[in-house]
ROTIPA-837438 format. One record per residue: residue number from 1; residue in one letter; x, y, z of N, C-alpha, C, O, CB in turn. Coordinates in steps of 0.2 Angstrom, whole numbers. Atoms other than C-alpha are relative to their C-alpha. Glycine has a CB too. Layout:
rec i:NUM, aa:A, n.X:X, n.Y:Y, n.Z:Z, ca.X:X, ca.Y:Y, ca.Z:Z, c.X:X, c.Y:Y, c.Z:Z, o.X:X, o.Y:Y, o.Z:Z, cb.X:X, cb.Y:Y, cb.Z:Z;
...
END
This chain:
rec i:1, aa:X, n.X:4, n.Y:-4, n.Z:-5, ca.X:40, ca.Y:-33, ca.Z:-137, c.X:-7, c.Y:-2, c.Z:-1, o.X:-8, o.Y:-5, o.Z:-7, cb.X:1, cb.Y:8, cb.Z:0;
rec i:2, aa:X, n.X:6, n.Y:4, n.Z:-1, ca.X:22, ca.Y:-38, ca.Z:-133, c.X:-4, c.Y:4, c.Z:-6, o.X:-7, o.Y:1, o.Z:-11, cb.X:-3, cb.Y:1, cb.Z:8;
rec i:3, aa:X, n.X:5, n.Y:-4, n.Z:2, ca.X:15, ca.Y:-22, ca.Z:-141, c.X:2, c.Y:-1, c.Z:-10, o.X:-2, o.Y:0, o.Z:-15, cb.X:-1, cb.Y:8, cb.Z:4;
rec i:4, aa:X, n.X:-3, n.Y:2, n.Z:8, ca.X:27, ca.Y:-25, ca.Z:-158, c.X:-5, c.Y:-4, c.Z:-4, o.X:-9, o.Y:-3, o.Z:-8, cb.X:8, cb.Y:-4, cb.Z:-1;
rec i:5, aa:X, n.X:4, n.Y:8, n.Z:0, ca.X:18, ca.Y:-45, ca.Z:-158, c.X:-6, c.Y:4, c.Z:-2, o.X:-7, o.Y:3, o.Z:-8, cb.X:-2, cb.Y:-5, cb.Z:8;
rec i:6, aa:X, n.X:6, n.Y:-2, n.Z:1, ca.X:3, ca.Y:-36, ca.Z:-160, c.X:-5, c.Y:1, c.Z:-6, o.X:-1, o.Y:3, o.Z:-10, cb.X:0, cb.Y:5, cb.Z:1;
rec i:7, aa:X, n.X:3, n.Y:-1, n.Z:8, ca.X:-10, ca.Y:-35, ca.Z:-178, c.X:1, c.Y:7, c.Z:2, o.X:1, o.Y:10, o.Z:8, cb.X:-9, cb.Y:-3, cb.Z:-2;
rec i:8, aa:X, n.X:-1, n.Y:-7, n.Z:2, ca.X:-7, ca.Y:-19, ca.Z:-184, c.X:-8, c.Y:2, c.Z:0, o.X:-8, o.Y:8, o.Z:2, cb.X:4, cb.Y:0, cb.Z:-8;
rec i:9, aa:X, n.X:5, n.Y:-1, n.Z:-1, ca.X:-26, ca.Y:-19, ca.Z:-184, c.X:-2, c.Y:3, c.Z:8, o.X:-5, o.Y:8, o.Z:9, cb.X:-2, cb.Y:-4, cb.Z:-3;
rec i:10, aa:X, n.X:1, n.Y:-3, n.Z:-5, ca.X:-27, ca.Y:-18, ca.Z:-167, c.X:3, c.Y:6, c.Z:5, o.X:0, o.Y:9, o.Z:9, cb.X:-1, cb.Y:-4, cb.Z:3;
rec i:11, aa:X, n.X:-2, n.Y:-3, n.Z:-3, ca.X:-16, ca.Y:-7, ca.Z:-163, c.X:-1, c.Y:7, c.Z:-3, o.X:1, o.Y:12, o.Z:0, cb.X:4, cb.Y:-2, cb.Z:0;
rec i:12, aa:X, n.X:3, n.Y:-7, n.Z:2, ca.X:-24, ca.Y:7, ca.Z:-175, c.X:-7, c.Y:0, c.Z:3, o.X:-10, o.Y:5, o.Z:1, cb.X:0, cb.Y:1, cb.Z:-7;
rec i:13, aa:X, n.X:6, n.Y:-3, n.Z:-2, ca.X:-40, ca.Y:6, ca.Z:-165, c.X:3, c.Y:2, c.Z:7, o.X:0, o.Y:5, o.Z:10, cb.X:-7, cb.Y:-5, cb.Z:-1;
rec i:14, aa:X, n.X:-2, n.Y:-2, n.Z:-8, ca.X:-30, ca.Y:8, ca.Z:-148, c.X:1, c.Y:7, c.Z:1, o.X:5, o.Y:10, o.Z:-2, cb.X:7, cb.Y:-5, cb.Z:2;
rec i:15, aa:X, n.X:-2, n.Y:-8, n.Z:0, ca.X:-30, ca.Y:25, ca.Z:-143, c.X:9, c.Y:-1, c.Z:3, o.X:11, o.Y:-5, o.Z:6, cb.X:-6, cb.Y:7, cb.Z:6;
rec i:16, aa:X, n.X:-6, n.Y:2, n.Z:-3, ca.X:-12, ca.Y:30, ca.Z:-140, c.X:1, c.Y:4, c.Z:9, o.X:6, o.Y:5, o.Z:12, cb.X:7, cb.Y:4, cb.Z:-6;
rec i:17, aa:X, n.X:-5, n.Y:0, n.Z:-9, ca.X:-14, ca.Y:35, ca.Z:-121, c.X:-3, c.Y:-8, c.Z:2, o.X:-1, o.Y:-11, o.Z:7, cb.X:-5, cb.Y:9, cb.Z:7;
rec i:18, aa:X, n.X:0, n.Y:7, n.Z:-3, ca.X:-22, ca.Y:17, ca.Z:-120, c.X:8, c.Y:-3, c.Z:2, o.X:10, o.Y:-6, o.Z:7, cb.X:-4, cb.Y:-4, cb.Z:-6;
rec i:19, aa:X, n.X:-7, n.Y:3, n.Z:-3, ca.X:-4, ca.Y:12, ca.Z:-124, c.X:5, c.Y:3, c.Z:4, o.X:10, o.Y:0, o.Z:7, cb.X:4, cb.Y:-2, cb.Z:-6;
rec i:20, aa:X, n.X:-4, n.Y:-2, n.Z:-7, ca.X:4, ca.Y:24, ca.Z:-113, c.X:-1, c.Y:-2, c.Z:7, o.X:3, o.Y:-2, o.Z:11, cb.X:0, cb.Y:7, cb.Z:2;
rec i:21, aa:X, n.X:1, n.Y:5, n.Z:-4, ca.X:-6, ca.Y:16, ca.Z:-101, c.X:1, c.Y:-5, c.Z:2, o.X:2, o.Y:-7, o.Z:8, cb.X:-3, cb.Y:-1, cb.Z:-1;
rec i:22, aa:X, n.X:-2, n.Y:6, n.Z:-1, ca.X:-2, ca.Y:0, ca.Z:-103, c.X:8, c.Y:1, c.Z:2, o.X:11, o.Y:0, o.Z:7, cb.X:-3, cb.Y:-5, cb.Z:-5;
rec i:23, aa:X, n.X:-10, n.Y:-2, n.Z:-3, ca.X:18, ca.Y:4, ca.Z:-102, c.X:2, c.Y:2, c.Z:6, o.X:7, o.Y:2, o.Z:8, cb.X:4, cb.Y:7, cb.Z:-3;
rec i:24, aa:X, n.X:0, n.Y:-5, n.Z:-6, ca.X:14, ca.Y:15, ca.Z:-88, c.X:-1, c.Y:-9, c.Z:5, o.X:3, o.Y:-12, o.Z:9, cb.X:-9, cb.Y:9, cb.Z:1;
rec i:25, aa:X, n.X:1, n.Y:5, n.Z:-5, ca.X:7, ca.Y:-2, ca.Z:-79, c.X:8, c.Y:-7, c.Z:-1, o.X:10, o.Y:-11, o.Z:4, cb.X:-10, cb.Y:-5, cb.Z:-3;
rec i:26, aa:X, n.X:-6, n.Y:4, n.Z:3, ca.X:22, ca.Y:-13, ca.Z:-88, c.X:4, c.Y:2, c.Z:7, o.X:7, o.Y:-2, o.Z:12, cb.X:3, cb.Y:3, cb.Z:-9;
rec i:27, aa:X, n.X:-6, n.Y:-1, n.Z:-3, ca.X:33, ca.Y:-2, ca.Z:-79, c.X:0, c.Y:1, c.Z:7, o.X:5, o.Y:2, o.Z:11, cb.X:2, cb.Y:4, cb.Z:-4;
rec i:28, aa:X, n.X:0, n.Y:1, n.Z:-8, ca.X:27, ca.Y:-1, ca.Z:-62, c.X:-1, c.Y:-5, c.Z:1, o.X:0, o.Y:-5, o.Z:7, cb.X:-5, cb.Y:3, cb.Z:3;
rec i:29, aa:X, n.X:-1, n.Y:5, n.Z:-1, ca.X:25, ca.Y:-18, ca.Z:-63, c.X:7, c.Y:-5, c.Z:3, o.X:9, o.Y:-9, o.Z:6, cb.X:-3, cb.Y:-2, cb.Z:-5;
rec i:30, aa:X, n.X:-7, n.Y:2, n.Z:2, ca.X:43, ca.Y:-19, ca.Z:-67, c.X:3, c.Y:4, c.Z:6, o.X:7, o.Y:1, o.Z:10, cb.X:3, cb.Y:3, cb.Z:-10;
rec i:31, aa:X, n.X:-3, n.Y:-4, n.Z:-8, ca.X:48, ca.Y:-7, ca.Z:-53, c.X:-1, c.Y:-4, c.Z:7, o.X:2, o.Y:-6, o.Z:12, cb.X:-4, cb.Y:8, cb.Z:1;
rec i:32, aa:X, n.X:2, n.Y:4, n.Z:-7, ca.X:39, ca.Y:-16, ca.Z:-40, c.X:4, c.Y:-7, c.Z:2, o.X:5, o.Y:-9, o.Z:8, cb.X:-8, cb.Y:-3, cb.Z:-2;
rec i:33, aa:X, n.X:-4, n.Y:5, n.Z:0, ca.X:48, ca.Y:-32, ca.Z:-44, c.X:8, c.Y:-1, c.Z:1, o.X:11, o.Y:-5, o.Z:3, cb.X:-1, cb.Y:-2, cb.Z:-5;
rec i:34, aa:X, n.X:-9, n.Y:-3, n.Z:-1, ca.X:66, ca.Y:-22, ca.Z:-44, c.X:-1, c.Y:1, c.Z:7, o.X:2, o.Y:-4, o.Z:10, cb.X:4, cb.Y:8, cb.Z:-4;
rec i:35, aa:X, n.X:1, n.Y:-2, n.Z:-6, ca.X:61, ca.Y:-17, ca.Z:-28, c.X:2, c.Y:-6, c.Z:5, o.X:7, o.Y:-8, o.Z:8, cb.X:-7, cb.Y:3, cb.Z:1;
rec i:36, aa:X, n.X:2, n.Y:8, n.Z:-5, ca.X:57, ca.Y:-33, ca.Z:-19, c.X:5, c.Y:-3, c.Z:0, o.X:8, o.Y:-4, o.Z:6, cb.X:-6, cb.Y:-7, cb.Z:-4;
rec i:37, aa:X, n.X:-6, n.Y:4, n.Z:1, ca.X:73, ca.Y:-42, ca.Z:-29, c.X:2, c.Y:4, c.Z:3, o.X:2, o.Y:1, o.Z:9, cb.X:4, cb.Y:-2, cb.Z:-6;
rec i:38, aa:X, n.X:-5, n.Y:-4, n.Z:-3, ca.X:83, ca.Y:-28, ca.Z:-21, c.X:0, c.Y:-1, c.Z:7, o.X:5, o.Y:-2, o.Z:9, cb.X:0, cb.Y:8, cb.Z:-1;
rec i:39, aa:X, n.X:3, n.Y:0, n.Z:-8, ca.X:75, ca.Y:-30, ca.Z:-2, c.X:2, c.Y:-8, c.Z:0, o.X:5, o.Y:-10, o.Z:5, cb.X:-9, cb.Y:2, cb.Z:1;
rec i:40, aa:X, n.X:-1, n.Y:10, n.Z:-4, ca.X:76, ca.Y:-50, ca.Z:-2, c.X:8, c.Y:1, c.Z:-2, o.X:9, o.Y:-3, o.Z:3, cb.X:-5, cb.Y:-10, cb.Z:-5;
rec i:41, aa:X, n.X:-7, n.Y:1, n.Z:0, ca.X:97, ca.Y:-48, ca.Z:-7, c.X:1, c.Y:3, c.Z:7, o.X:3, o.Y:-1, o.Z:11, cb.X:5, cb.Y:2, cb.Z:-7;
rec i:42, aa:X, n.X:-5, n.Y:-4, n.Z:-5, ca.X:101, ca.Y:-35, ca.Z:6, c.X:-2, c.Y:-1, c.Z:6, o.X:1, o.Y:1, o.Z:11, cb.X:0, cb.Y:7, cb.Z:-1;
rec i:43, aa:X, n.X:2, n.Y:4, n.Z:-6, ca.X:91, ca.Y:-46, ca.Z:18, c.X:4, c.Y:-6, c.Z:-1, o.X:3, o.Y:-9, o.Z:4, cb.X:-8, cb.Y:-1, cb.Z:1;
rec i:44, aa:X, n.X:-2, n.Y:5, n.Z:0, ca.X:100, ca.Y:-60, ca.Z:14, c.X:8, c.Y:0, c.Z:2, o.X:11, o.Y:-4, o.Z:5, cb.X:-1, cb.Y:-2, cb.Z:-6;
rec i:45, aa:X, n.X:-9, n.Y:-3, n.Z:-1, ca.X:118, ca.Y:-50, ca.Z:14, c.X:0, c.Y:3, c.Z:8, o.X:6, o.Y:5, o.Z:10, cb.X:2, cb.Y:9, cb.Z:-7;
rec i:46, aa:X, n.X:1, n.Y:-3, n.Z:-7, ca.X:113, ca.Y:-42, ca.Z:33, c.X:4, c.Y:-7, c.Z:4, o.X:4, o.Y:-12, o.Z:3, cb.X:-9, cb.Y:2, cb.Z:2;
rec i:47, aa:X, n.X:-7, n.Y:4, n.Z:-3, ca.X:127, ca.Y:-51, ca.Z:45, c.X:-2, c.Y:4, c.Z:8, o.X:2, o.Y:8, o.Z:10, cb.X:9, cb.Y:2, cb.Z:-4;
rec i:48, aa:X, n.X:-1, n.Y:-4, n.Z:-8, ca.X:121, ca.Y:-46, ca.Z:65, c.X:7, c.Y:-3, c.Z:4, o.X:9, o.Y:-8, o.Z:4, cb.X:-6, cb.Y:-2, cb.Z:4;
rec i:49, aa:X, n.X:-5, n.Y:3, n.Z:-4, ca.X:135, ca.Y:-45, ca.Z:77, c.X:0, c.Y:-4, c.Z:6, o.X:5, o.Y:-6, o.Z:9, cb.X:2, cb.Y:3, cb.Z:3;
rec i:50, aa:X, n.X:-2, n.Y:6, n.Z:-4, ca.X:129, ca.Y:-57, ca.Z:88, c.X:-6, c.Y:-5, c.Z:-2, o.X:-12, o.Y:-3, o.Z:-3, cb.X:1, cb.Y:1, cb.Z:10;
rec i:51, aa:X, n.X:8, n.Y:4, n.Z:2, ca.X:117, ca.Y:-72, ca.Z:84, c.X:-5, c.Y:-2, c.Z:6, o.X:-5, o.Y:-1, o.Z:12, cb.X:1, cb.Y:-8, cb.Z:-4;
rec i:52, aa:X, n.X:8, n.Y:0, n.Z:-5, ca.X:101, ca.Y:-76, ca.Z:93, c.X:1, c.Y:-6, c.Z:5, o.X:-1, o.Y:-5, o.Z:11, cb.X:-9, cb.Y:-3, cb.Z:-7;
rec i:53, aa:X, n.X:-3, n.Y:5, n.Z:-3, ca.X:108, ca.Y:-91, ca.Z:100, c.X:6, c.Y:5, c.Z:6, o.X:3, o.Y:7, o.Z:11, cb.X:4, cb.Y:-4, cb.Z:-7;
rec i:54, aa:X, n.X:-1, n.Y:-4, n.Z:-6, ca.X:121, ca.Y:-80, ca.Z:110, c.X:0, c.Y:4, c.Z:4, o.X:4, o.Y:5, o.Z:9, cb.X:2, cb.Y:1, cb.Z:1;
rec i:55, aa:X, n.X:5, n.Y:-5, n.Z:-3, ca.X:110, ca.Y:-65, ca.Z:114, c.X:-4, c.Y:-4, c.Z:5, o.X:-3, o.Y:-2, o.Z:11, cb.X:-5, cb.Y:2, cb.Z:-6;
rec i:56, aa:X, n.X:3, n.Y:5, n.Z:-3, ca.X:99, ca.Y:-79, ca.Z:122, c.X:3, c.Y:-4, c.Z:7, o.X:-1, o.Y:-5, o.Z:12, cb.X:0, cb.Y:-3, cb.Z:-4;
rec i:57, aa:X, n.X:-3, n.Y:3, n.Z:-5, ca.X:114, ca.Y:-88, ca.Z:132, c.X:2, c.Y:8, c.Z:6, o.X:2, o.Y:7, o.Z:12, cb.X:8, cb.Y:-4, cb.Z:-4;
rec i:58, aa:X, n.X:-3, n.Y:-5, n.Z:-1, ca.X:120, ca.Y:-69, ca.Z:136, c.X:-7, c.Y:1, c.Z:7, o.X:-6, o.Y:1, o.Z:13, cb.X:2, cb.Y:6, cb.Z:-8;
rec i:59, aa:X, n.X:8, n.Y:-1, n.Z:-4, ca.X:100, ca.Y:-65, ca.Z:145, c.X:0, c.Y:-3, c.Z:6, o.X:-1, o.Y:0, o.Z:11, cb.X:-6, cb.Y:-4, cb.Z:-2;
rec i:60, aa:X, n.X:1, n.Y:6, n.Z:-6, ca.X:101, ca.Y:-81, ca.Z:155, c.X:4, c.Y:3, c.Z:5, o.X:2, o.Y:3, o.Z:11, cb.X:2, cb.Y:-7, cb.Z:-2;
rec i:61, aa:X, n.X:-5, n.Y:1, n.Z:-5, ca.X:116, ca.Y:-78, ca.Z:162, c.X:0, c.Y:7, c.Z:3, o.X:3, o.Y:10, o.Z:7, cb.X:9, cb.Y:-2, cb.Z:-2;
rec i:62, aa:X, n.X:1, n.Y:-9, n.Z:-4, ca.X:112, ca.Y:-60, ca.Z:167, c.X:-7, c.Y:-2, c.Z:3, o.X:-10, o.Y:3, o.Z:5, cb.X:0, cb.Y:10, cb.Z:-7;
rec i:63, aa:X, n.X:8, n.Y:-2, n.Z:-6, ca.X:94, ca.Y:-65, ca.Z:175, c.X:3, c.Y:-6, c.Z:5, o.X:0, o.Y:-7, o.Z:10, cb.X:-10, cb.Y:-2, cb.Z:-4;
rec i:64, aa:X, n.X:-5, n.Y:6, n.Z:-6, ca.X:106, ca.Y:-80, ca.Z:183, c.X:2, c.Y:3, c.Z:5, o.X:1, o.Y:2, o.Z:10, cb.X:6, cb.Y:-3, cb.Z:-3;
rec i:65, aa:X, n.X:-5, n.Y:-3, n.Z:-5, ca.X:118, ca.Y:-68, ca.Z:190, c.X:-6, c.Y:4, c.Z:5, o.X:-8, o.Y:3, o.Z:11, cb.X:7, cb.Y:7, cb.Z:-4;
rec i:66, aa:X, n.X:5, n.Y:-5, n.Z:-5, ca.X:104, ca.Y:-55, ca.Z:196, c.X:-6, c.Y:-6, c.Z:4, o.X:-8, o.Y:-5, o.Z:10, cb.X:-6, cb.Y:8, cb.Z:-6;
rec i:67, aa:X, n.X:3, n.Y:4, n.Z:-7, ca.X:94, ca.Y:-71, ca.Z:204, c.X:2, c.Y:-1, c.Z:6, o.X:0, o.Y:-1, o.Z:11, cb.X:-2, cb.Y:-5, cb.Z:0;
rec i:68, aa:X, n.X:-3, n.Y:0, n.Z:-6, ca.X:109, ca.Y:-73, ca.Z:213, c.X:2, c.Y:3, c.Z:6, o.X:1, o.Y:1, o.Z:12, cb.X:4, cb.Y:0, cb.Z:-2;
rec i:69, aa:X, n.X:1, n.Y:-8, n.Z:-1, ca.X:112, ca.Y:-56, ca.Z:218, c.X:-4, c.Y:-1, c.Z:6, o.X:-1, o.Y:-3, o.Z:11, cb.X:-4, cb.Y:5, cb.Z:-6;
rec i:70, aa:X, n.X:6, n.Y:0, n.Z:-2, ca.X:95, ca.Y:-57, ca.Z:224, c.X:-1, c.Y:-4, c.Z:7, o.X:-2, o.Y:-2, o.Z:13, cb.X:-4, cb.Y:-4, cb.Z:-5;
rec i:71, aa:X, n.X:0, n.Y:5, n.Z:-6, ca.X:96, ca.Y:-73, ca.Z:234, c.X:4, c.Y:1, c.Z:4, o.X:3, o.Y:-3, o.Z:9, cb.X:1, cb.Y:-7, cb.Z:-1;
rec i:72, aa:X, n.X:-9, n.Y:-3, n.Z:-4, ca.X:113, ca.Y:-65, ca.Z:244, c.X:-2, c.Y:3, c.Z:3, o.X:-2, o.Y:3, o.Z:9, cb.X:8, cb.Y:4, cb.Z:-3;
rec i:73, aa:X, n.X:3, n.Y:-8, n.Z:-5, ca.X:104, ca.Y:-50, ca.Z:248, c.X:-6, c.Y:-6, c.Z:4, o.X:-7, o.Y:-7, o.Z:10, cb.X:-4, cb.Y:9, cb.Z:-7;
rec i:74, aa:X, n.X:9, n.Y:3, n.Z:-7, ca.X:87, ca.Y:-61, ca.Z:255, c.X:6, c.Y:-5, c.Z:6, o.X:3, o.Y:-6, o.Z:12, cb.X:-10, cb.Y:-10, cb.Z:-8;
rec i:75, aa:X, n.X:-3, n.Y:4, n.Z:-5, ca.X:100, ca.Y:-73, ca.Z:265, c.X:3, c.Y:7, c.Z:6, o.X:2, o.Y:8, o.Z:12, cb.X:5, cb.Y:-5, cb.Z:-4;
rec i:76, aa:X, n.X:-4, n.Y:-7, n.Z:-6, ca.X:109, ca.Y:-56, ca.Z:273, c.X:-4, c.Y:1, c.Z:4, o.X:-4, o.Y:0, o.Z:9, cb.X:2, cb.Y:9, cb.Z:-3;
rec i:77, aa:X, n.X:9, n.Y:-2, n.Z:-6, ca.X:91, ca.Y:-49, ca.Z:280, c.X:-2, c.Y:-5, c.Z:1, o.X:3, o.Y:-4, o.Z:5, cb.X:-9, cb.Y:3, cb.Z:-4;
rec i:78, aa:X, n.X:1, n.Y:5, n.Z:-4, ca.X:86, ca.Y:-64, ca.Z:287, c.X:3, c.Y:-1, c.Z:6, o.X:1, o.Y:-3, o.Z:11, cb.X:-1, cb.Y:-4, cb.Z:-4;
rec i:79, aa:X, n.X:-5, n.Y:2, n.Z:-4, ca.X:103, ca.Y:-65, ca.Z:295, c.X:-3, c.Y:5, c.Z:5, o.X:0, o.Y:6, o.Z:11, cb.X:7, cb.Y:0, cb.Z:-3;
END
């Protein structure tokens, strides 16, 4: 551990909420990082039911059909 490494000298002038301090930052450091790793797997593990690719083909063909629609009905009124 970092603070073990330490001269024994410096660590008798360190007050001891200095070092609860620094643990306190250790460890929110260390949380922050679990966090993140946890968020990029379970973005990685996410599986949509249809891909963007046939969401896309699916659009077309529904503003295809309703132009059609469209154009049937404007040919009828005219008639």
């Amino acid at each position: 551990m970092i603070i073990l490494s330490l001269d024994t000298k410096i660590i008798k002038k360190m007050n001891i909420n200095t070092i609860f301090l620094f643990l306190l930052v250790i460890a929110a450091y260390l949380n922050l990082y679990l966090t993140f790793k946890k968020q990029r797997q379970r973005r990685k593990e996410t599986n949509l039911p249809i891909s963007s690719k046939e969401w896309r083909e699916r659009v077309e063909e529904d503003n295809f059909q309703s132009w059609l629609s469209n154009r049937e009905r404007l040919k009828d009124k005219r008639k």
